[in-house]
N, C-alpha and C positions, 0 to 999 in steps of 0.2 A: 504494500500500500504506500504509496506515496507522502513522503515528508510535508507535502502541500494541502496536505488536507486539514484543513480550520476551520472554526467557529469564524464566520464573518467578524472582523476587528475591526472596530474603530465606529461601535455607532452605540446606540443606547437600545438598551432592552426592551423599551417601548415598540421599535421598527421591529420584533416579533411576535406582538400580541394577537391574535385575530380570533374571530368567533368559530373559523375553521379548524385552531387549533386546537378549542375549546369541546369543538364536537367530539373527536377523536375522543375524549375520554368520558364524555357522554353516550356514544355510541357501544364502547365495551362497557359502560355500569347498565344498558340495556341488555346486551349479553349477559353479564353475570349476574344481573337478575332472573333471567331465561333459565341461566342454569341451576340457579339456586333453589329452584322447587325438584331438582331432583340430589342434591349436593350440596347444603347449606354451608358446611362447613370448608367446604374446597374454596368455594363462591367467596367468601369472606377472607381465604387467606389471602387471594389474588387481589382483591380490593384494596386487602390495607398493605401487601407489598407494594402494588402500584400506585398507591397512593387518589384510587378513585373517589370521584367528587372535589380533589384540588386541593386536599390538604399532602402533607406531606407524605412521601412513601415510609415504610417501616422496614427497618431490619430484618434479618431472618430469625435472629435471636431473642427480638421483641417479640415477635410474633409466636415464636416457639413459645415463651413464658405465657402468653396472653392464655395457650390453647393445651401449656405441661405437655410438647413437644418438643425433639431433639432437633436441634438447628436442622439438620439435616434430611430430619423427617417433612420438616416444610417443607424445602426446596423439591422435595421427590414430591409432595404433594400437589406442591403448584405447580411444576412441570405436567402432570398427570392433568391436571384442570385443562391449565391453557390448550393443548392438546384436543381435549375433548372440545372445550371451549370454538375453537376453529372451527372443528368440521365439524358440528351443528351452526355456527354460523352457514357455514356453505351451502349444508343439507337444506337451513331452513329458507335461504333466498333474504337473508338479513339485509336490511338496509345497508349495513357497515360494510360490504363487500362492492358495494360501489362507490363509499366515500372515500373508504382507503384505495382504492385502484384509481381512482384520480388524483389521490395525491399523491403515493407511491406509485407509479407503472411498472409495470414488469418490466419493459424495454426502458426502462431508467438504467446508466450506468453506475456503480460503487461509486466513486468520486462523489456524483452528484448527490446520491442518496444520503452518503455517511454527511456529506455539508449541513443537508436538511435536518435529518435526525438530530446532528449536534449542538443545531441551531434551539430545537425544540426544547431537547433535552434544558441546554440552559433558562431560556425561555419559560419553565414550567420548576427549575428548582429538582428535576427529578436525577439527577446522575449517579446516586445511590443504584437508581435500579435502570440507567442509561442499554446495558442489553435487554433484559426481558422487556422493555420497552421499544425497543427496536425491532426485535424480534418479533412479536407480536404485530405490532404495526403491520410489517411486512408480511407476514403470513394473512392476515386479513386481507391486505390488498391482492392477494391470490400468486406471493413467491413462493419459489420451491420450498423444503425446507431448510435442506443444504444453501441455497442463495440467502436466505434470508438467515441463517445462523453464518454465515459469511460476513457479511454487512452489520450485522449485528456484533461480531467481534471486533471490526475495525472499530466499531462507535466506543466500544469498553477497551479499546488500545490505545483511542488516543484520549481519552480517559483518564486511562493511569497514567499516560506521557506528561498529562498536566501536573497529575500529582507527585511526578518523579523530578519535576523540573525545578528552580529553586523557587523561594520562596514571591520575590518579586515577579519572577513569570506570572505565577498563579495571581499577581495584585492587579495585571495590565488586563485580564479578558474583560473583554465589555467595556474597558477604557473610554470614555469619551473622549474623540478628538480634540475637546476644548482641557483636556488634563481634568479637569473636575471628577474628582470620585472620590468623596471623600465626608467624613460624619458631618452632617449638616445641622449647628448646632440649635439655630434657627426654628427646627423642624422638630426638636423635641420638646414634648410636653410636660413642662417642670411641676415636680409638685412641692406643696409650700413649708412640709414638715421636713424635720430632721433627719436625715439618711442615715438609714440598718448599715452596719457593716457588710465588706464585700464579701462573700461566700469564699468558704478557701479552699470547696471543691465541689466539681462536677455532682451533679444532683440524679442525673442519670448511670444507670448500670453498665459498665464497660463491656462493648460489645462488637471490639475492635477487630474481629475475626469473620466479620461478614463482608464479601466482596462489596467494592464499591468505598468503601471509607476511605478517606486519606490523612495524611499525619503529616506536619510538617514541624520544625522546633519553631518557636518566636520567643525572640531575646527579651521580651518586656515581661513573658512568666515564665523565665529559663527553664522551657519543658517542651517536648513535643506535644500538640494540640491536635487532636481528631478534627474533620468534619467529614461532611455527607456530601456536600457539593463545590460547586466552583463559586457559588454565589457566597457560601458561608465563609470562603475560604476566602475571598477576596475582602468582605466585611470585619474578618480576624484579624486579616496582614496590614489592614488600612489603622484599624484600632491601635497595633503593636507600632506602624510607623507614623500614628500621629501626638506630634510633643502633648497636646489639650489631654493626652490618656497617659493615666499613671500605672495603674493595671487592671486588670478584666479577668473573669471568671466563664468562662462559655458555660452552656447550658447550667444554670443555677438555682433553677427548681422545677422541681413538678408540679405541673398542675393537672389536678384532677377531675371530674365533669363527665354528666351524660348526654350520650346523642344519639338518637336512634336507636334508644333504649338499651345499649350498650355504655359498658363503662370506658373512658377515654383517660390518657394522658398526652397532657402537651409540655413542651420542653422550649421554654424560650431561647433564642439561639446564647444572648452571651451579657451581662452586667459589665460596665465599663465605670470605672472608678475617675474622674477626670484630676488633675493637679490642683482644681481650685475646693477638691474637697465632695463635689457632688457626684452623684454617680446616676444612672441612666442604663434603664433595661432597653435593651435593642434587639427586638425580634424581624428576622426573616421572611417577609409574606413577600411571594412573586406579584411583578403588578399585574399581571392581566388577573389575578383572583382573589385581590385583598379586598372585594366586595361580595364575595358568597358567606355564604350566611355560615357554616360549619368555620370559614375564617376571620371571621369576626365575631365566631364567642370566643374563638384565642386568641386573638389579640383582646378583646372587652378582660379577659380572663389575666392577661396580662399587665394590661394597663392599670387594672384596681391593685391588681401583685403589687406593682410598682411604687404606687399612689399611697398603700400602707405602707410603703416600706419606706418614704418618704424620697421614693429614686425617679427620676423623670420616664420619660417611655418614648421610644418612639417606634414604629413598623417600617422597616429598612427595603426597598422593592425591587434593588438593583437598576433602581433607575432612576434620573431626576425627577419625574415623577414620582409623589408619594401621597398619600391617602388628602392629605388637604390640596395640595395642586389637582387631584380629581374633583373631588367636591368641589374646588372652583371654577373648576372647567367648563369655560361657554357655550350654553347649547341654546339653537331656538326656541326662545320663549315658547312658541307657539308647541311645540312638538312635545315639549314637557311639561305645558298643560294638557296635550292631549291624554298623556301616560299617567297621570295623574286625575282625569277623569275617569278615563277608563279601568284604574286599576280603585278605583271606589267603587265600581260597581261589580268587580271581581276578580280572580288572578288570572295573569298570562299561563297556558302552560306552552310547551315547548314550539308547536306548531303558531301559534296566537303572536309567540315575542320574537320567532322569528318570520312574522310578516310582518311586525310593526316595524323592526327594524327595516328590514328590506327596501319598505312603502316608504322609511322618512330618512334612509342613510344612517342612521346612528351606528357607529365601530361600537364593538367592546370596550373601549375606553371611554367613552361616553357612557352608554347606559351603566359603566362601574359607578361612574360622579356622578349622574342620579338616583344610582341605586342609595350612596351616601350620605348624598345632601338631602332626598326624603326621608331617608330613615328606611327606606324597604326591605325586606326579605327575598332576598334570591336563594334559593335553593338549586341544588345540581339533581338530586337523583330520589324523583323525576326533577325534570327541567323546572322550576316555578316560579315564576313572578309577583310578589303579593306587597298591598300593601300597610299587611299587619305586621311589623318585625315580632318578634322573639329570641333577641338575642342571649337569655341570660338562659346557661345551661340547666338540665334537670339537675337537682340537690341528690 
């Protein structure tokens, strides 16, 4: 495979947000609902590896405790699912075998594919699980399996390349041309009480043997640091090299919560202690999905974390865009009064919001900043649009 194969460099995160991409994983959480009336259990592990509905994907070993399974026994598990997962797509004439074959083609070449795929991958925060994600994809769009576990290894080779390269490599992806990437102090929401001490260690269970993590040292907590992606990993090495940070603690506590009538933990990415004494929780939400509703009771979940604990907060997007630059974001009056008539008289579901879009242009990025600024409930799975929120999770 060729040295030249890259993540697109030199632009912002933003330039790969779309509703297209969005589908892609709305289209497997209708699959894996399909299959989950005969597999509940399969169905769920693949959900919360891939990280279905837009929250983070999970370890293998997360996963194994969740269910008193052997890392291993997952992995044989989920491989077993996706498998079957496919060819009942196929069998059934699923929508998704047309979505992904236009946007993967078979006669697409490697080059071009691994570009896409690694594009997404960053795009969505998922590089944790960058091949079953690849892999999948491409088999829905109707690759061999061999082609598609082909393509799928280049996307987890140049993967690890990132994380084998030094520490500054992994701080430049997604660089903005203008040099700007960096803690926007601005952007964080201070609170007025007296700041907790900084945690003096990771709050999460070490689970540093699942493919996909990466390690690199940082001199500010002279120790090798895990993360899961290039996004978290770029968010680390910015904290480690900027003078305003004295030291940081990554992920520094758990929080607890139901969804879906399933018990949850969410792990804020990293507590940064600044020189003037204050400190400041800064969690990881990708921008295209820091307006779904499952990501905004972690962050609401975070931000109160933060607020007791007398630490500011802010949700980091990997992009200069961040949750108030959406919420600010100019839309025709007219067209967000219409969505706001409309959604008084009842919810959008999947087919509904995407004609309204269609009908008035609204991107993804748009309808985030008035999912926002009204206070809405977006839901992934099913698709839902409403205008009653529910952000505060089951006790």
């Amino acid at each position: 495979m060729s040295a030249e194969v890259v993540v697109p460099p030199g632009h912002d995160i933003a330039a790969d947000i779309s509703f297209e991409l969005e589908e892609l994983d709305e289209l497997v959480g209708e699959l894996l609902t399909d299959h989950a009336e005969r597999a509940a259990r399969d169905a769920r592990i693949v959900a919360l590896r891939l990280g279905i509905g837009g929250v983070r994907p999970e370890t293998l070993t997360r996963i194994g405790a969740r269910y008193d399974l052997a890392r291993d026994r997952v992995r044989q598990l989920y491989t077993k699912a996706v498998g079957r997962i496919v060819r009942e797509a196929a069998r059934s004439g699923h929508r998704s075998a047309q979505v992904f074959a236009h946007r993967y083609p078979v006669e697409t070449g490697d080059l071009r594919l691994v570009r896409m795929l690694l594009a997404e991958t960053y795009a969505t925060d998922t590089d944790l699980v960058a091949m079953e994600w690849s892999y999948l994809k491409l088999r829905l769009a109707g690759h061999e399996p061999g082609d598609a576990k082909r393509v799928a290894g280049y996307v987890m080779q140049r993967i690890l390349g990132w994380q084998k390269k030094t520490a500054s490599i992994l701080a430049k992806l997604h660089v903005p041309e203008d040099g700007t990437d960096e803690l926007l102090l601005d952007d964080v929401e201070w609170s007025t009480g007296s700041a907790a001490p900084l945690p003096i260690e990771s709050a999460r269970v070490a689970d540093g043997d699942d493919d996909g993590r990466g390690r690199f040292y940082l001199a500010k907590v002279g120790r090798d640091v895990a993360y899961d992606s290039a996004m978290v990993a770029r968010l680390l090495r910015t904290l480690d090299a900027d003078p305003a940070v004295a030291a940081f603690q990554e992920e520094p506590t758990a929080l607890t919560y139901r969804f879906g009538g399933e018990g949850q933990v969410h792990y804020p990415a990293v507590a940064a202690q600044l020189t003037d004494g204050r400190t400041v929780l800064v969690d990881v939400v990708p921008l295209g999905r820091v307006a779904f509703h499952h990501n905004r009771i972690q962050t609401g979940l975070g931000r109160a974390y933060a607020h007791e604990h007398g630490w500011g907060w802010l949700a980091w997007t990997g992009s200069a865009l961040g949750p108030d630059q959406l919420t600010a974001r100019p839309i025709d009056p007219t067209i967000e009064e219409r969505l706001v008539t409309d959604l008084a008289q009842g919810a959008y579901d999947r087919p509904a919001l995407a004609g309204v879009c269609a009908e008035t242009g609204l991107d993804l990025l748009d309808l985030a900043g008035l999912v926002l600024r009204n206070d809405w409930q977006w839901d992934r799975m099913p698709m839902r649009l409403s205008a009653s929120p529910s952000h505060r999770p089951s006790p």
